[in-house]
N, C-alpha and C positions, 0 to 999 in steps of 0.2 A: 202380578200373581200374589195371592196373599195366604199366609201362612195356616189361614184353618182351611184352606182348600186339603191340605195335607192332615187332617185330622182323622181320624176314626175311633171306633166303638170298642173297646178290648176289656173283658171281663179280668177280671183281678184274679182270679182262679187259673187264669190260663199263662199266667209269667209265670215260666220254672225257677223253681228256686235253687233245686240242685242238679248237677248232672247227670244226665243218664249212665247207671254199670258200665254200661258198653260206650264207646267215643261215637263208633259209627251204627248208631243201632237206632237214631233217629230219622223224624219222618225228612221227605224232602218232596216242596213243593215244587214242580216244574212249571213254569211261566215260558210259554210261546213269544217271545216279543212282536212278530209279525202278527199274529192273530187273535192276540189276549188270553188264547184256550191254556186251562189250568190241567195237570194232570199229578195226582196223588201217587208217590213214588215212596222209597224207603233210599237213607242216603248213600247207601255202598251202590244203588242203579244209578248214582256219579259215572259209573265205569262206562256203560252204555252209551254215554253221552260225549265222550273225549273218544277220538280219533288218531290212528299213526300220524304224529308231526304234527301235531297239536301244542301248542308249550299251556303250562299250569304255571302261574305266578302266585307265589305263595309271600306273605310277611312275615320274614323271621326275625321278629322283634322278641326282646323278653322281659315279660313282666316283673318289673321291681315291688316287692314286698316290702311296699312304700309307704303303709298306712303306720306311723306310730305314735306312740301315748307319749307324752309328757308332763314335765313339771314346769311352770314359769316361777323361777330362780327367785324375784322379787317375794311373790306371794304366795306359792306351793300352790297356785291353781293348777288342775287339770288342763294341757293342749291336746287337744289331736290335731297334728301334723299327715300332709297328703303330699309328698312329693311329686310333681308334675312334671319340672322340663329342667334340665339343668345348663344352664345358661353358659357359665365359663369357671371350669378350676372347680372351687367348692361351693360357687355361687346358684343358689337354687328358684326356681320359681314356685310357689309350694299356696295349698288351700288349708286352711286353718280356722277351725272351732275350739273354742266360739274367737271370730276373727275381733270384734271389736276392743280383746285386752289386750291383744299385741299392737305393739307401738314401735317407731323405731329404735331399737337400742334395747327393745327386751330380749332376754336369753332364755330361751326353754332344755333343759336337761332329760336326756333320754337313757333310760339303762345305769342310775347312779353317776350319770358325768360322760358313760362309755362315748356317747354320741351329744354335741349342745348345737343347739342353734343359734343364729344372732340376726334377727330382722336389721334389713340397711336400706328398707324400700316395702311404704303400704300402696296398696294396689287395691281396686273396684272388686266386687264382688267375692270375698272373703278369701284375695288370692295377696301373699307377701312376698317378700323377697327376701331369703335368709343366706347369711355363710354358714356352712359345714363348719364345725372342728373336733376333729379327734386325731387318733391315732391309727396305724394300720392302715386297710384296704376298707373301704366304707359298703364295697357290696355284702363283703364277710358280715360286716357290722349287722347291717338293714338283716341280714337271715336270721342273724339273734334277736331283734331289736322289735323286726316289721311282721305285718300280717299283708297278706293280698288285698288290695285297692279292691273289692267290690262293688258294683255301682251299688246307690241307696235302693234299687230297687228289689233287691235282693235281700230277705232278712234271715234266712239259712245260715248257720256257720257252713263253712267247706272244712270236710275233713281232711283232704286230702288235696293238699295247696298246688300239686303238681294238676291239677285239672281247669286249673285258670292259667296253664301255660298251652300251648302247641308241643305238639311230640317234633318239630321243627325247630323250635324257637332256640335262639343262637345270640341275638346279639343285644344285650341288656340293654335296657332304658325308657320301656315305656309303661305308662301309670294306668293302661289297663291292657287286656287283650281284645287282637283280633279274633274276635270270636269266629268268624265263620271257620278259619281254622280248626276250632276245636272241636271238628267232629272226624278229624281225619285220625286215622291210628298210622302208623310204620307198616303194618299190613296190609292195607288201603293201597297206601303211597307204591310200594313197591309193585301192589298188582297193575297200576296205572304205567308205571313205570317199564313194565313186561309188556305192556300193549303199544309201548314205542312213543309214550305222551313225553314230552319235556318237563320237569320239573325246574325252573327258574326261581331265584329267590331275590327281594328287595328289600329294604329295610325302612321301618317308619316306625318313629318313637309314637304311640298315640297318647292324645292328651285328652282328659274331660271335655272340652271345649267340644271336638265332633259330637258327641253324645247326648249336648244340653241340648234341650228344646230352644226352640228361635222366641223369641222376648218381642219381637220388630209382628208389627201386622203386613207389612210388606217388605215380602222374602230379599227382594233386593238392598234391604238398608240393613242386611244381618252383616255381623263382621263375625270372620271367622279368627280364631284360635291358629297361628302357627305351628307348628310339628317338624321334628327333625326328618331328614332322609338319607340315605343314599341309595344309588342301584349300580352295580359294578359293571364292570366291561362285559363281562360272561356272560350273565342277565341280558344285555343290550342286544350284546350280538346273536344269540339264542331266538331273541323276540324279532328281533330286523327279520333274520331267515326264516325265521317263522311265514312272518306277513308275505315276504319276498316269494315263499314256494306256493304261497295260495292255505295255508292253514289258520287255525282258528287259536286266536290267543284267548284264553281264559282265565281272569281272575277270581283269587279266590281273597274274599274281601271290600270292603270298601277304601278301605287303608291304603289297600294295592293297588286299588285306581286311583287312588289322588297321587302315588308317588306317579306311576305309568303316563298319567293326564298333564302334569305338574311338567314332569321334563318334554313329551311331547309339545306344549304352549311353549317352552324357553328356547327349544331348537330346532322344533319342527322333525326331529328323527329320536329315536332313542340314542342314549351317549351314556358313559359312565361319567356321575357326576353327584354332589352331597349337598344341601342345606337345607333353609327351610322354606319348607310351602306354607299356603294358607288359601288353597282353592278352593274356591265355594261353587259345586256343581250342582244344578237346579236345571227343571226345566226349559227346553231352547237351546242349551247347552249339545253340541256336537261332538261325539263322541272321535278320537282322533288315532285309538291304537287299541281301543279294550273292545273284542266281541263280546263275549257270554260272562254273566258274574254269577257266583256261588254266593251266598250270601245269606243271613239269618233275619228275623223280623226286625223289622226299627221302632223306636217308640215313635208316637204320632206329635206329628209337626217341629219335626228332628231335621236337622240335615241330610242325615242319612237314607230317609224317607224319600227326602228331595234328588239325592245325587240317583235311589236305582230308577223313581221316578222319569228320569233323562235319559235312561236307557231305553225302560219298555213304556213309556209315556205315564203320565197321572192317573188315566185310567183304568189303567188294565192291571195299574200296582195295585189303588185300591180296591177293585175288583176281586185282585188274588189276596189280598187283606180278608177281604170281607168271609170268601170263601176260606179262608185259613182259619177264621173265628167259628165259621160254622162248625168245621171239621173237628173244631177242639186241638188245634195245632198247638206247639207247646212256643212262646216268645221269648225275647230279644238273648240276652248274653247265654242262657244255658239252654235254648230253646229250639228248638227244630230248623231246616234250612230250607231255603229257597234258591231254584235256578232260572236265572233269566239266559235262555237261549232262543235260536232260532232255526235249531233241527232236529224238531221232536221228529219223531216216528209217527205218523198218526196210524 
């Protein structure tokens, strides 16, 4: 299978840059996976779609305002620092412009000193290894310090930094968002909620790594990016009785399905359990616990392309691709959503 099979056509006009007023006031693509038929919705007709005893699996990860400016101590160069994955204690995994002046043993200062770093490890693709040191609580820090990690493809400032989180979002550490989240309001949630859907929650730090396009011309020689997890006993047991009573589990995300996918391959049932994945799902891949995914556009020839691709096959993603280009649908992180189900209403 080779990685421009997963490519398409996307006008540069059509990536949002900033988010819609409204969280739930975008469009939403409906994708049949049993018959490819596309059907143009608006995203609160989500409700329409979830059933009593239904669970909704949601990632309450929270975006660290991870991006910040520095100085290298040596030479008063300018760094940008992008905090990615934090390894152990104050030891970090971190991407850094311009990478080639950091070395091991250089120190970058953030904030007058508030916050330094100290490279102990260079790494491939402008990714280092730094210690932390400061004083205090280092998330306090990062809110003085950081701005929100936005992919490059975005060149809008965000006024308002609470819009690259989820109105869910709970447990800090990851260097972007789940976006398909972020069209749900607490309004939303709760009218879901009143119609007897389960809301279940899991946790996945996301890193850069899902997001970059695949480098490899054949998708199988891609190596993926690791990411933290956990998913708790309540999550577990929720989703087991789910499946158990005959209902439909629905992810909201791709994130969600790697954690769901991730523990289903380790034990064959769902379990409460934490580390890290690095699942690379692509077509051929058999789905083993996720029905229907909520989900936003992906860039072309991304993994993420690849993993809804396995759900409603190659062709009927880019099919609903294509027609979503016609439509003038709005793309990937601030941009309209898509549902792959298989009980539209015709």
């Amino acid at each position: 299978m080779k990685t421009d099979d997963f490519d398409y056509y996307l006008p540069e006009d059509l990536i949002a840059q900033t988010p819609l007023k409204v969280r739930d006031s975008s469009r939403l693509l409906v994708l049949d996976k049993q018959d490819g038929s596309v059907y143009d919705r608006k995203f609160t007709d989500i409700v329409d779609y979830l059933s009593e005893g239904d669970t909704l699996v949601v990632n309450d990860t929270k975006v660290l305002p991870a991006r910040i400016i520095g100085i290298k101590e040596e030479t008063g160069a300018v760094i940008e620092l992008l905090l990615l994955k934090n390894t152990n204690d104050n030891i970090w995994e971190s991407l850094v412009r311009p990478a080639k002046r950091i070395k091991i043993g250089t120190i970058i200062s953030f904030g007058d000193g508030l916050l330094k770093a100290k490279c102990i490890e260079e790494k491939e693709e402008g990714i280092r290894i730094f210690e932390l040191i400061y004083n205090g609580i280092l998330y306090e820090i990062l809110d003085k310090l950081g701005t929100m990690p936005l992919p490059p493809y975005i060149h809008e400032k965000l006024s308002d930094q609470s819009r690259y989180q989820t109105v869910y979002a709970k447990n800090i550490g990851s260097a972007a968002a789940p976006t398909a989240g972020l069209h749900f309001t607490k309004e939303l949630i709760n009218i879901i909620k009143e119609k007897g859907v389960n809301i279940a929650s899991v946790t996945l730090h996301v890193g850069l790594g899902t997001f970059r396009p695949v480098s490899v011309s054949d998708v199988a020689n891609h190596k993926m990016h690791s990411e933290y997890y956990e998913i708790s006993e309540e999550t577990a047991n929720i989703i087991n009785k789910t499946k158990e009573n005959g209902n439909k589990v629905i992810v909201v995300g791709t994130t969600s399905v790697r954690v769901l996918e991730t523990v289903m391959n380790r034990f064959g049932s769902l379990k409460a359990c934490s580390g890290f994945t690095d699942i690379f799902i692509y077509p051929g891949y058999k789905y083993k616990i996720v029905d229907n995914l909520i989900t936003n556009f992906h860039l072309p020839k991304s993994t993420l392309i690849m993993l809804v691709s396995a759900l409603a096959t190659k062709d009927y993603i880019m099919n609903a691709y294509k027609h979503a280009v016609e439509k003038k649908y709005r793309f990937f992180s601030f941009g309209d959503a898509m549902f792959i189900t298989n009980n539209v209403d015709k």
